[in-house]
C-alpha positions in Angstrom: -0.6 -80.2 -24.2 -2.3 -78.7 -21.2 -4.8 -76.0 -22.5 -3.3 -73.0 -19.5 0.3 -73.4 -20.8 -0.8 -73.8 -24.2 -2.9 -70.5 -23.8 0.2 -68.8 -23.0 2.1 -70.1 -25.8 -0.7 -69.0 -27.9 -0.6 -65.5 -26.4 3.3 -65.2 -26.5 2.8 -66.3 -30.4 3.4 -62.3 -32.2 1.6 -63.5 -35.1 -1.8 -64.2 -33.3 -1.6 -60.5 -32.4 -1.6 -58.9 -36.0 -4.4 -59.0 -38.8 -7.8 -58.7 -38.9 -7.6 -61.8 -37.1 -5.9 -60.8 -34.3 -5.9 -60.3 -30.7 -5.4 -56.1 -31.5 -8.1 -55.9 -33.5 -10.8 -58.2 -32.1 -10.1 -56.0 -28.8 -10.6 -52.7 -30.5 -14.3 -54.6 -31.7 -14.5 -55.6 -28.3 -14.3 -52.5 -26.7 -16.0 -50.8 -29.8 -19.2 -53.3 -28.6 -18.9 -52.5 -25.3 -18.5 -49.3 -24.9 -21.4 -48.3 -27.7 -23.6 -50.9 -25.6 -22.9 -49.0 -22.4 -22.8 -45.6 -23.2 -26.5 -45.9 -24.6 -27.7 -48.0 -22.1 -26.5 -45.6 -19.2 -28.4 -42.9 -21.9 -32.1 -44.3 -21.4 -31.5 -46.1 -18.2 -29.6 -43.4 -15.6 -32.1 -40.4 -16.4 -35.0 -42.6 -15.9 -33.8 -44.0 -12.3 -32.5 -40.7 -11.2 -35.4 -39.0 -11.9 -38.5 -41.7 -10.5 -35.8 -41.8 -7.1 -35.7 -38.0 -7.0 -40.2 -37.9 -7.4 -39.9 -41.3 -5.1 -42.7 -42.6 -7.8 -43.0 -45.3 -10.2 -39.4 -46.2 -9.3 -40.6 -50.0 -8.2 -42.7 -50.9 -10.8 -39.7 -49.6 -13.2 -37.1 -51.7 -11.1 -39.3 -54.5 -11.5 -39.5 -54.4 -14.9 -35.9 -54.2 -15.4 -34.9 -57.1 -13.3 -37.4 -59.2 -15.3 -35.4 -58.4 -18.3 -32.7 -60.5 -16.6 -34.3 -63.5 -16.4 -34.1 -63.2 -20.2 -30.9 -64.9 -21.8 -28.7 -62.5 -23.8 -28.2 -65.3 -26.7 -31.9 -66.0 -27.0 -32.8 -62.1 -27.5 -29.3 -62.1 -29.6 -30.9 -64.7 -32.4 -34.1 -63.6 -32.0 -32.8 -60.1 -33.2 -31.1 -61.8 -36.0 -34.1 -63.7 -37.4 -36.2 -60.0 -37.5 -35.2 -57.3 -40.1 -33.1 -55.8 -37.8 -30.8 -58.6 -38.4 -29.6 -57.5 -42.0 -28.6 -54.1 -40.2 -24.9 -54.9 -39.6 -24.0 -55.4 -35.8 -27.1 -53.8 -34.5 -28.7 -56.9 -32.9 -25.5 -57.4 -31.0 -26.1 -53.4 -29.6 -29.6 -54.0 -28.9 -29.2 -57.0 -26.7 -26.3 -56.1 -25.0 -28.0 -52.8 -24.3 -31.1 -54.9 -22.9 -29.0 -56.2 -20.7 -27.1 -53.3 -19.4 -29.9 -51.5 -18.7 -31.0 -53.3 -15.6 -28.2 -53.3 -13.1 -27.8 -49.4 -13.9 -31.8 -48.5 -13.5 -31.4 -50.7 -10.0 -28.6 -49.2 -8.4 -29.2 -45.6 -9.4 -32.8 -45.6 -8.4 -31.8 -47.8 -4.6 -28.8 -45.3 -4.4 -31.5 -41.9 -4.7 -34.1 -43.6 -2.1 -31.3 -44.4 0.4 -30.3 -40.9 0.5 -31.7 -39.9 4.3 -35.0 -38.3 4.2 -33.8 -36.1 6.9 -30.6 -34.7 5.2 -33.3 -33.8 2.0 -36.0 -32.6 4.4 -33.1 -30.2 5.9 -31.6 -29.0 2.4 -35.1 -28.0 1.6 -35.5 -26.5 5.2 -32.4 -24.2 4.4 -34.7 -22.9 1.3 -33.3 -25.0 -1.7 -34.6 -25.6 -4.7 -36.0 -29.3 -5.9 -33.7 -28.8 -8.7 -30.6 -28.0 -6.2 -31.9 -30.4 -3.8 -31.1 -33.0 -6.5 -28.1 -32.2 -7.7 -26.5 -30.7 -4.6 -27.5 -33.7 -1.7 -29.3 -36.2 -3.4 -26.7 -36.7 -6.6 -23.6 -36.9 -4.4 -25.1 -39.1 -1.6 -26.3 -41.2 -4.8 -23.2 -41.5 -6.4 -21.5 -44.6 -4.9 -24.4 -46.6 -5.4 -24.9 -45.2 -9.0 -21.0 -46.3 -9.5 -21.6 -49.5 -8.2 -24.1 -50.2 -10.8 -22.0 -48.9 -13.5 -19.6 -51.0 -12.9 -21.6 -54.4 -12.8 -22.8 -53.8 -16.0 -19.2 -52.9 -17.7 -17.9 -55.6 -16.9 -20.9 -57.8 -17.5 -21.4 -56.2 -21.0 -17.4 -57.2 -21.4 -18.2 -60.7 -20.8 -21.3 -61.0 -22.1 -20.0 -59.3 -25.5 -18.0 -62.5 -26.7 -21.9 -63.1 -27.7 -21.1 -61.3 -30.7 -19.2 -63.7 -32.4 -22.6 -65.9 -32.2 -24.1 -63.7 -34.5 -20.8 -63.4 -37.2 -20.0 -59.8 -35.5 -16.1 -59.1 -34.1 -14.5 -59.2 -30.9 -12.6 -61.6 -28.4 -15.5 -64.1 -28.6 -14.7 -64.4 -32.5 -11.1 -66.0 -30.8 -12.9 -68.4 -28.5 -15.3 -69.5 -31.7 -12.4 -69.7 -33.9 -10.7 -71.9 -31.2 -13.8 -74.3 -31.2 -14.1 -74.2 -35.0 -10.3 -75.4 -34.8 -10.5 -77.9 -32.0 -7.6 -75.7 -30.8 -8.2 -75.6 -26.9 -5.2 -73.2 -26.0 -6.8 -70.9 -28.4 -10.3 -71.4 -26.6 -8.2 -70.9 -23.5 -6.4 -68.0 -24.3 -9.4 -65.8 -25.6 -11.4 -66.8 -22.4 -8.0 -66.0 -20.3 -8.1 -62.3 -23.0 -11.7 -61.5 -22.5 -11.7 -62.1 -17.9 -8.3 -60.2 -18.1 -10.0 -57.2 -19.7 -12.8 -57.2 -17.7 -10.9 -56.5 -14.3 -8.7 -53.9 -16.2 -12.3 -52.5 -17.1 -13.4 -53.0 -13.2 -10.2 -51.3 -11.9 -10.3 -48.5 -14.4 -14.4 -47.5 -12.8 -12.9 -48.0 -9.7 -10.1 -45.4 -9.7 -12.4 -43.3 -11.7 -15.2 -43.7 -9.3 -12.8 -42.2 -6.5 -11.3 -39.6 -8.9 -14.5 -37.9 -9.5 -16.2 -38.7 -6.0 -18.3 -35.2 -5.2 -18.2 -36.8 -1.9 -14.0 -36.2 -2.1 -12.4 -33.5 1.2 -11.1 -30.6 -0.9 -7.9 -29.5 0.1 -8.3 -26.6 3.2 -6.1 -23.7 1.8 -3.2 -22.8 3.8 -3.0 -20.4 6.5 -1.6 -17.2 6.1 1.9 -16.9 7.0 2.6 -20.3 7.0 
């Protein structure tokens, strides 16, 4: 049987939707996963980048040390977790390395997107008698905010994909499909939760995207109406 129309016989199949087994609930772990994972990682990684691009100090050295994190492989830092304490604490492993590897994409892009901001457009704002604190969030934030997108949205869908990891270490999600799949020799199962997991991370992609643009501070607001008219 070939494995792409298999897939889709597999995902037309009701009963591979329902249980604990199913394709509902190891997408609610999914999204459980990668939503905790990014949420956190945007917690310790956005504040530090804004703030080192707003002083224009220490931002290098702090990119650096992100992007070295890369070179790490999520799986190796996922068993190493597991073989430390940590790893009789539940699905926290899983968290911590797909934090560690959220964190750099966001620190990147939000730090590049505050020292891009023209020098001249800052050295104006405080010319006209801002603040450092309004300068910040009225011209640098806003100028930023494309780029600081950008880097939110590499790391969602990167944590996405990189989430089916979970199932490595026993946890839940889509990658417990693709395992299961394996486990089975069942390739249009294999198929189908790889076909599962890249469908979800465009939906993810296009969801940032259309948010990105909804809440752009760089949006016209609409000119009011003449009078009379």
């Amino acid at each position: 049987m070939n494995g792409l129309t298999g897939a889709f016989e597999w995902l037309a199949d009701g009963s591979n939707w329902d249980g604990e087994s199913g394709v509902w609930h190891r997408l609610v772990e999914h999204l459980y996963f990668s939503g905790v994972c990014l949420a956190v990682a945007c917690l310790i990684a956005l504040p530090v980048a804004l703030a080192l691009g707003h002083l224009g100090k220490g931002g290098t050295l702090a990119v650096n040390l992100a992007n070295i994190g890369r070179a790490v492989p999520t799986l190796a830092v996922l068993i190493l977790l597991t073989l430390t304490p940590l790893g009789r604490i539940g699905d926290l492993p899983t968290l911590i390395a797909l934090v560690l590897f959220s964190v750099p994409p966001l620190l990147t892009n939000a730090y590049v997107g505050m020292r891009e901001v023209d020098r001249a457009v800052v050295e104006a704002a405080r010319g006209m008698g801002m603040s450092g604190g309004q300068v910040f969030r009225r011209v640098e934030l806003p100028l930023a905010y494309p780029m600081i997108m950008t880097g939110l949205r590499s790391a969602a869908v990167q944590v996405v994909a990189t989430a089916t990891l979970a199932a490595m270490a026993g946890e839940g999600g889509l990658g417990r499909i693709i395992t299961a799949g394996f486990n089975l020799q069942n390739t249009p199962q294999v198929v189908a939760g790889a076909l599962l997991v890249a469908a979800l991370a465009l939906v993810v992609e296009g969801v940032l995207v259309l948010a990105g643009r909804a809440f752009s501070p760089l949006r016209r607001k609409p000119r009011p109406a003449a009078a009379g008219t």
